[in-house]
TISEFI-62994 format. One record per residue (C-alpha): residue number from 1; x, y, z. Coordinates in steps of 0.5 Angstrom, whole numbers. Example, Ala and Ser with C-alpha at 12.3 -4.5 7.8 and 13.67 -1.06 7.14 Angstrom:
2
  num      u      v      w
    1     25     -9     16
    2     27     -2     14
END
This chain:
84
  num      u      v      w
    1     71     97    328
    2     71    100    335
    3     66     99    340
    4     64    106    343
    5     59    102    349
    6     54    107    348
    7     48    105    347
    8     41    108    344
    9     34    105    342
   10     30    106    336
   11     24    110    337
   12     17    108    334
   13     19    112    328
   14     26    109    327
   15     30    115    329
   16     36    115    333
   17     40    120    337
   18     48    120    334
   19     51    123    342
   20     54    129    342
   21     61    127    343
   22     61    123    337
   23     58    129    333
   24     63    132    336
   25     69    127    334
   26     67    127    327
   27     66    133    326
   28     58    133    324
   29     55    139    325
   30     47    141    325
   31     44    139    318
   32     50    136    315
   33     49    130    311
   34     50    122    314
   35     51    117    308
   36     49    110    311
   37     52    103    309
   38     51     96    310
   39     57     92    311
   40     54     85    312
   41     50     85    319
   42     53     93    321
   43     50     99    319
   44     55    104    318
   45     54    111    318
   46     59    117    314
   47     59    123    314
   48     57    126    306
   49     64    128    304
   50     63    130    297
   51     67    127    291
   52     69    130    284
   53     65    126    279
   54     72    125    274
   55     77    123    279
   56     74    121    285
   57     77    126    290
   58     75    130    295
   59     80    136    296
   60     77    142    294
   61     71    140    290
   62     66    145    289
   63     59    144    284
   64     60    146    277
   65     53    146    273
   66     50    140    278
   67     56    137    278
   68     63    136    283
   69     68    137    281
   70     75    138    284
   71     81    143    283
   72     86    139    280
   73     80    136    275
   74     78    144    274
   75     86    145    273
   76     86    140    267
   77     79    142    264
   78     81    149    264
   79     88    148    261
   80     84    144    256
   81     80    148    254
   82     86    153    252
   83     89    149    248
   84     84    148    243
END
């Protein structure tokens, strides 16, 4: 992991500021999505990228009836289909 040497405190509901250059860095734009993880003793934040619910990529996924699902996972359903 990579120290920045930026350094926040919590606010008294628990909230933190992400630094602009960060957001900017990791190309998190207002109202985007943040996943939080534990890893041991770190918080890890990410950016929500979602991910097909066959494969697990996340090139080209789009939401199918409340579901993600990728273009090459959409390529093979649909070639399936027409070979029935």
């Amino acid at each position: 992991m990579k120290s920045t040497g930026i350094v926040r405190k919590v606010d008294e509901l628990g909230r933190i500021v992400l630094p602009i250059e960060l957001r900017r860095t990791l190309n998190i734009e207002l109202k985007d999505p943040v996943e939080i993880y534990v890893d041991g003793q770190n918080i890890v934040l990410r950016k929500h990228e979602p991910t097909c619910v066959f494969c697990g990529g996340s090139r080209k996924v789009i939401a199918f009836k409340g579901r993600n699902v990728c273009a090459a996972c959409r390529a093979e359903l649909s070639a399936a289909v027409n070979a029935e």
